[in-house]
DOTI-99597 format. One line per field, with one value per residue (C-alpha): residue in one letter; x, y, z; residue number from 1. Coordinates in steps of 0.001 Angstrom, whole numbers, padded with zeros to 6 digits. Example, Ala and Ser with C-alpha at 12.3 -4.5 7.8 and 13.67 -1.06 7.14 Angstrom:
res = A,S
px = 012300,013670
py = -004500,-001060
pz = 007800,007140
n = 1,2
END
This chain:
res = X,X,X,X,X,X,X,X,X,X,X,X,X,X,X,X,X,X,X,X,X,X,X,X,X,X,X,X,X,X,X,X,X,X,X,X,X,X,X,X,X,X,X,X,X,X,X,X,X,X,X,X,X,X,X,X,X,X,X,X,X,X,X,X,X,X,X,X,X,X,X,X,X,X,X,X,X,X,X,X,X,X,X,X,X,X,X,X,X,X,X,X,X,X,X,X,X,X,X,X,X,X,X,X,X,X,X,X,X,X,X,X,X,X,X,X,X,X,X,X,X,X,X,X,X,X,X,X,X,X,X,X,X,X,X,X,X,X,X,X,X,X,X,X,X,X,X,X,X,X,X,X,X,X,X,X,X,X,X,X,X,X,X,X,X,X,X,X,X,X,X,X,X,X,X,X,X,X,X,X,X,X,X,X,X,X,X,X,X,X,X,X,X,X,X,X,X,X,X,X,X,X,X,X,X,X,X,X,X,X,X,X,X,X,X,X,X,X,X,X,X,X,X,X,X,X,X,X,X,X,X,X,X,X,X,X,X,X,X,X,X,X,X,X,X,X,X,X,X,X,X,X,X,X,X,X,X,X,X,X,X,X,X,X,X,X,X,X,X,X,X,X,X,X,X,X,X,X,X,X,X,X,X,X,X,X,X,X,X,X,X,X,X,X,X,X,X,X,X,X,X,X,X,X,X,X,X,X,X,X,X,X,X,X,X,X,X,X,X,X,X,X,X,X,X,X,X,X,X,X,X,X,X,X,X,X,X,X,X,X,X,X,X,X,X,X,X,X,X,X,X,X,X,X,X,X,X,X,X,X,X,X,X,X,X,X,X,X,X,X,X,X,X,X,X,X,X,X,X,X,X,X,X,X,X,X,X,X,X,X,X,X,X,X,X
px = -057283,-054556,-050992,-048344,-045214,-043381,-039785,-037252,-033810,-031598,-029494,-025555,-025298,-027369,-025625,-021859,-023150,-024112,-027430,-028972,-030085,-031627,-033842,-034191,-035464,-037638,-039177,-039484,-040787,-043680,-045315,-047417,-046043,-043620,-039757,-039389,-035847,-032802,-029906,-026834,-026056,-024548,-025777,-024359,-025187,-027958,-029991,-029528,-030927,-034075,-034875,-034359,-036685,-039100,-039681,-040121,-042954,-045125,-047467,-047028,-048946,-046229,-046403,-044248,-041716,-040697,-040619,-037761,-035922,-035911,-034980,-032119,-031465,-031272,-029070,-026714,-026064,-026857,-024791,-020905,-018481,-014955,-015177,-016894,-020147,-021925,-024062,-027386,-029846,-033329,-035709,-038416,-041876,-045004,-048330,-051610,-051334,-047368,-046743,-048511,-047632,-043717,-044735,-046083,-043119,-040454,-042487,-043144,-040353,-040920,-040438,-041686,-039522,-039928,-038892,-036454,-039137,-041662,-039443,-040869,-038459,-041643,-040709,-037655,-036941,-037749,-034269,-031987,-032830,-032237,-034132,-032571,-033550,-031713,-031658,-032285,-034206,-036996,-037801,-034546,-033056,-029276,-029116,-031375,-030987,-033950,-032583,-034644,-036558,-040302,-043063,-046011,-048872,-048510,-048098,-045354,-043581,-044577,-043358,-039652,-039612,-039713,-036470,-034894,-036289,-034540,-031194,-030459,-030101,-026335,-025310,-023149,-024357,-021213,-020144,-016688,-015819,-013126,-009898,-007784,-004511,-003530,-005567,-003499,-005064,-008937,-011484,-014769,-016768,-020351,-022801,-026205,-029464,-030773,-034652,-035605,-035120,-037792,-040867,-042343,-042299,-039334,-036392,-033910,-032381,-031835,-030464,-027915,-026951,-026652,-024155,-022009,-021588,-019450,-016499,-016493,-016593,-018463,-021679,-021239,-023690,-027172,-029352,-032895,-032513,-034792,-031765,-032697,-032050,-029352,-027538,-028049,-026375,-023364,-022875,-023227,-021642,-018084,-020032,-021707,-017948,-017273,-020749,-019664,-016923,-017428,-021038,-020576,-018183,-020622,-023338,-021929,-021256,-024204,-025592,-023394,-024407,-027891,-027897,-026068,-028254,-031411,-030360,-027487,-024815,-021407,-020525,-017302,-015586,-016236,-019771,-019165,-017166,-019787,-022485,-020712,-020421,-024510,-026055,-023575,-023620,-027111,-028121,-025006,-026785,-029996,-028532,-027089,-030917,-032361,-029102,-030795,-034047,-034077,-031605,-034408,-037477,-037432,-035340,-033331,-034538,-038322,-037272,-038526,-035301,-037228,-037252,-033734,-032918,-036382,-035997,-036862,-040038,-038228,-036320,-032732,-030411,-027028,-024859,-021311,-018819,-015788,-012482,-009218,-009861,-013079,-013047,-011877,-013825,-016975,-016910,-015750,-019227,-020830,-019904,-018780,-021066,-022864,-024724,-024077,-020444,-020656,-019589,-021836,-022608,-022321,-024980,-025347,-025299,-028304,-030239,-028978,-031191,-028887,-025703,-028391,-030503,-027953,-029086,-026663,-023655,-020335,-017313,-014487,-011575,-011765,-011907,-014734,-016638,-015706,-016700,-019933,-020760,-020256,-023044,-025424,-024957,-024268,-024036,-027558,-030149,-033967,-034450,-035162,-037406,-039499,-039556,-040559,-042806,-045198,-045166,-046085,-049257,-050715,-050050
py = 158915,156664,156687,158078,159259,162081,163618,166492,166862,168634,171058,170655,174232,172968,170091,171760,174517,171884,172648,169117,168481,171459,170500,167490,168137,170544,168167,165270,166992,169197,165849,162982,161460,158954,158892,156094,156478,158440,158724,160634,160973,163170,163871,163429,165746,163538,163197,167094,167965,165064,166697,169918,169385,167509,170911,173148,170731,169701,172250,172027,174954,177430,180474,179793,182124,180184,176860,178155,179830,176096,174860,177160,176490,172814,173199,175609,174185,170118,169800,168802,171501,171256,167516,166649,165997,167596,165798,166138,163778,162668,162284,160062,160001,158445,159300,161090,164099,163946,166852,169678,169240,168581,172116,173166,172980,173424,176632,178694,179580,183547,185163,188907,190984,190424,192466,191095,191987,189767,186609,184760,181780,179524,177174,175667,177962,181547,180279,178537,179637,182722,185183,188225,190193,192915,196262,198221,195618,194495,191869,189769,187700,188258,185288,182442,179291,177521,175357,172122,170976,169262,168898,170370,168084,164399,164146,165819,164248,160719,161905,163143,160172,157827,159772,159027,154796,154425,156162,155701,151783,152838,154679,154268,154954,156457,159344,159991,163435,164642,164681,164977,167000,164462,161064,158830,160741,160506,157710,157000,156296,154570,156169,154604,156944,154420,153512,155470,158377,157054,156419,159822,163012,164742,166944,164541,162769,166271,167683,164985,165481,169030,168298,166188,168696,170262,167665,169047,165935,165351,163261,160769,158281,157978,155525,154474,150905,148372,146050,142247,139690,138315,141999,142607,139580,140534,143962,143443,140162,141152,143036,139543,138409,141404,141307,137964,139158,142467,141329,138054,138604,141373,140006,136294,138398,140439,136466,135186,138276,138416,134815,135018,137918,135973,132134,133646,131833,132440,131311,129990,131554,128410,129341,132822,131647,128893,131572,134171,130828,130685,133286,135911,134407,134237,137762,138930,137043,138335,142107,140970,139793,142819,145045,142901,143620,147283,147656,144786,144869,141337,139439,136641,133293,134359,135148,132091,130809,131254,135369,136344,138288,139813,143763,144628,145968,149389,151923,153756,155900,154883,157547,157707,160666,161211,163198,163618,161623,160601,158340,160256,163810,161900,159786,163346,164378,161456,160633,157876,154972,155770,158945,159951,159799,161922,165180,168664,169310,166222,164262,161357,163528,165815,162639,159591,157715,154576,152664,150454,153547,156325,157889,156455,154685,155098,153109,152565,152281,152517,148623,148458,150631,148446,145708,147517,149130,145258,143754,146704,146500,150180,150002,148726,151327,150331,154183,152763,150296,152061,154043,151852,149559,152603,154002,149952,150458,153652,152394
pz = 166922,165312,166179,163409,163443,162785,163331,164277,162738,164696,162114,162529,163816,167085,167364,167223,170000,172146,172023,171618,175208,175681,171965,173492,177308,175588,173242,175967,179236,177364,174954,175579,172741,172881,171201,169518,167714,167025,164756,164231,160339,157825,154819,151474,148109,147134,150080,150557,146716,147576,150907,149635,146511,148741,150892,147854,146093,149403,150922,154734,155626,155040,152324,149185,150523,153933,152143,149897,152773,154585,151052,150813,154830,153662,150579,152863,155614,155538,152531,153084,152645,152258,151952,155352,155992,158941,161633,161773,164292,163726,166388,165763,167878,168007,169101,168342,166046,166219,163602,165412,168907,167635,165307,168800,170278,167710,167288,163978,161246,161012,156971,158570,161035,164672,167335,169948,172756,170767,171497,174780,174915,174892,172093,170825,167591,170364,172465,169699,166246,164710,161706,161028,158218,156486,157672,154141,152631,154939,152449,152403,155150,156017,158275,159433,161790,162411,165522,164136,161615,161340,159172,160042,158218,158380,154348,154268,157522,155680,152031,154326,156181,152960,151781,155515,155048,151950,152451,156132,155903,153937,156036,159807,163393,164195,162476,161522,159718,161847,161565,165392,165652,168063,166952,169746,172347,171328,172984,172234,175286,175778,177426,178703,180034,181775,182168,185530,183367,180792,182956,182250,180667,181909,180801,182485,179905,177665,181225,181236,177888,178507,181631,179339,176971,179088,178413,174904,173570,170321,169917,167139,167775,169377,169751,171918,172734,174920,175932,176103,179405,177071,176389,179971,180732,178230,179182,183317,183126,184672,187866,188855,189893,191452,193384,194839,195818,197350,199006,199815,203141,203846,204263,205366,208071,208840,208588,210945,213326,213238,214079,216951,217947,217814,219047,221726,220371,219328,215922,214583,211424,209463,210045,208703,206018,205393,205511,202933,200490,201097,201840,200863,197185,196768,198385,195457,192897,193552,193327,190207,189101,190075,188070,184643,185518,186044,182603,180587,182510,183029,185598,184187,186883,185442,181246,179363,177093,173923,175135,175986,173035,172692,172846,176547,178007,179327,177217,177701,175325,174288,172877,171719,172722,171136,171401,173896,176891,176395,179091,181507,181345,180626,184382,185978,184977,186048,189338,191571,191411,194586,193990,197948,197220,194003,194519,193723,189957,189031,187119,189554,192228,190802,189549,191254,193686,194678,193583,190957,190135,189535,186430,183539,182819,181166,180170,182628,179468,176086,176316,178053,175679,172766,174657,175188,171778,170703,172800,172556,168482,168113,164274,163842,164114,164061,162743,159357,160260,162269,159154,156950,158848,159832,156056,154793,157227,155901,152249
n = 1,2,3,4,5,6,7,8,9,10,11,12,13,14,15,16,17,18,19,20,21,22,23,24,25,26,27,28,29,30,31,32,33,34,35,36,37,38,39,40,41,42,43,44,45,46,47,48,49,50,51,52,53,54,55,56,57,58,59,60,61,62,63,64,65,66,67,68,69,70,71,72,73,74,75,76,77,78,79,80,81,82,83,84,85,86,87,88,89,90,91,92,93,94,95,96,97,98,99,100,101,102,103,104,105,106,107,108,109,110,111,112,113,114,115,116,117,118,119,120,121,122,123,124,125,126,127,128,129,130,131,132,133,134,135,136,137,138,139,140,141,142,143,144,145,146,147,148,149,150,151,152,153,154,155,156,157,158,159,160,161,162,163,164,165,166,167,168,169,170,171,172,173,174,175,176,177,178,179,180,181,182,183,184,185,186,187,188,189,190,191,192,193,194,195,196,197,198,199,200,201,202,203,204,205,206,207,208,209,210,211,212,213,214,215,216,217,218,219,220,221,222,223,224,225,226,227,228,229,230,231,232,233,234,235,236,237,238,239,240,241,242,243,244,245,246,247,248,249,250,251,252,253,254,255,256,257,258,259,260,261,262,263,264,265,266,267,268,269,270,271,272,273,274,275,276,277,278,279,280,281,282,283,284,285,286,287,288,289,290,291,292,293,294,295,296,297,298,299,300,301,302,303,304,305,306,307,308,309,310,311,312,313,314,315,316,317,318,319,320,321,322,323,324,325,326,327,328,329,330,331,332,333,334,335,336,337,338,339,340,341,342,343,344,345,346,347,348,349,350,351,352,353,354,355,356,357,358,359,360,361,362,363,364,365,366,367,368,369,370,371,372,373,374,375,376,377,378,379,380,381,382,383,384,385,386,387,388,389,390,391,392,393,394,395
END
């Protein structure tokens, strides 16, 4: 069977309870399909009335009266109010048959009454989204939030996601609809899920997410990203330094002992000084290498020239958080560095495996994470592309 693609938008109500890792480890550790992109965005009037309209006239499988509830859902609660637009996110993933098994999981929109027994918690829609209907008129719904939205047949996910191809290239990776009460005190702060969380199906990097969203910071950016030798480079560029630095004594030492260990000899602290400048810098290079290589896929001594800037061959998740003290609150939930140091409840304590493989990164001032939105190109999203280049093949 042929690979497509289809989506989930995550409604602003999710998103403001803090619901999106929990969507998201859901989605990610129960499907063998593959996520591919994702964007934070809000909506203006006239994508609202096209996606709106676009939901009424396609037949996805639904009766005529669930279609118009998401309609109305749509025209509700997507639309700006009070002069600020909302965030929403898009998911995007590829695979075989991507609309059921995301309609699998999602799980059904409900027009009839249910009992609160009925509900299982199984799918995504049975633990976030609600369906209440009214108590005198059994026919009419008194309040409804569907969690997360996705198509359930492929035409209609490829008729939605030529709406998101054409007006997504207009619009910013960061969001900004807020206005602070105290606007010298907020930070925006770049995060990184880093690879080892990628290799397979797991509810780690909607886990992490989840711990974050304990900071009460807001998510106004997102974005998957394969970082290139050259952005690795960039972005770890000031730890190479430090490396020499910190491990080149070290291990000049542990050089200069090991020696003297197997010939019987005393060494001078030339020697040692001679062996940190050697040995000590190359063993720090080399941990520098292997830093690149587990962030691109590819160490840098073995990239050919002509392939620095291609994307990388492994996958991470960069997301923005904003609000007071971003910096700060976001590294208390991270950790120290060194995932044995980290104390309790902390994510690189629960996930971390070394100093190199400890789950995720985050900006160590607000410099640093303008430094670092630069060389990771936070304002361009492939979303749109991916988009577009999928719909140009089934045309």
């Amino acid at each position: 069977m042929e690979h497509s693609l289809s989506y989930v938008l995550v409604t602003p109500y999710t998103i403001a309870k803090s619901r999106t890792g929990g969507v998201l480890a859901r989605l990610l550790s129960r499907l063998d399909i593959e996520l591919v992109g994702a964007q934070m965005f809000a909506p203006d009037d006239h994508f609202v009335t096209e996606y709106a309209r676009l939901i009424r006239e396609f037949d996805d499988g639904d009766q005529g009266k669930t279609r118009e509830l998401l309609a109305q859902y749509v025209e509700q609660n997507l639309a700006p109010s009070q002069g600020r637009r909302h965030r929403s996110l898009i998911l995007i993933f590829r695979g075989e048959d991507p609309c059921r098994k995301l309609s699998d999981i999602c799980g059904p929109i409900h027009p009839e009454r249910r009992s609160i027994d009925s509900l299982t918690g199984e799918n995504i829609r049975d633990t976030y989204a609600d369906l209440i209907m009214d108590s005198e008129d059994p026919e009419k719904v008194s309040y409804f939030e569907p969690a997360v939205l996705t198509p359930r047949l492929q035409a209609t996910a490829d008729a939605h996601m030529k709406l998101f191809s054409g007006w997504l290239p207009d619009e910013q990776n960061i969001v900004e609809n807020m206005m602070y009460p105290n606007p010298a005190k907020v930070q925006r702060s770049l995060v990184i899920i880093k690879p080892d969380n990628w290799k397979y199906a797991s509810s780690k990097p909607g886990t992490i997410i989840d711990m974050f969203s304990r900071t009460g910071l807001r998510i106004v950016g997102v974005k998957v990203h394969r970082m290139s030798v050259a952005e690795a480079l960039e972005f770890y560029g000031p730890v190479k330094d430090a490396l020499k630095e910190k491990l080149g004594p070290v291990f000049g030492r542990k050089a200069k002992e090991q020696l003297e260990t197997v010939f019987k000899i005393t060494l001078s602290e030339e020697t040692e000084k001679a062996l940190a400048a050697s040995v000590g810098m190359e063993y720090a290079v080399d941990q520098f290498e292997q830093i690149v290589e587990f962030m691109s896929g590819v160490r840098p001594s073995q990239c050919p020239l002509e392939e620095l800037s291609q994307p990388g061959s492994v996958k991470c998740m960069i997301l923005i958080y904003e609000g007071e003290n971003a910096i700060g609150k976001i590294r208390d939930v991270l950790g120290p560095t060194d995932p044995l140091k980290a104390p309790g409840g902390t994510i690189r304590r629960e996930f971390g495996s070394n100093i190199m493989v400890n789950t995720a990164h985050a900006s160590d001032s607000a410099e640093s994470a303008l430094r670092e939105m630069g060389v990771v190109k936070i304002h361009d999203n492939s979303c749109h592309e991916i988009m577009r280049s999928y719909l140009s093949m089934r045309a």
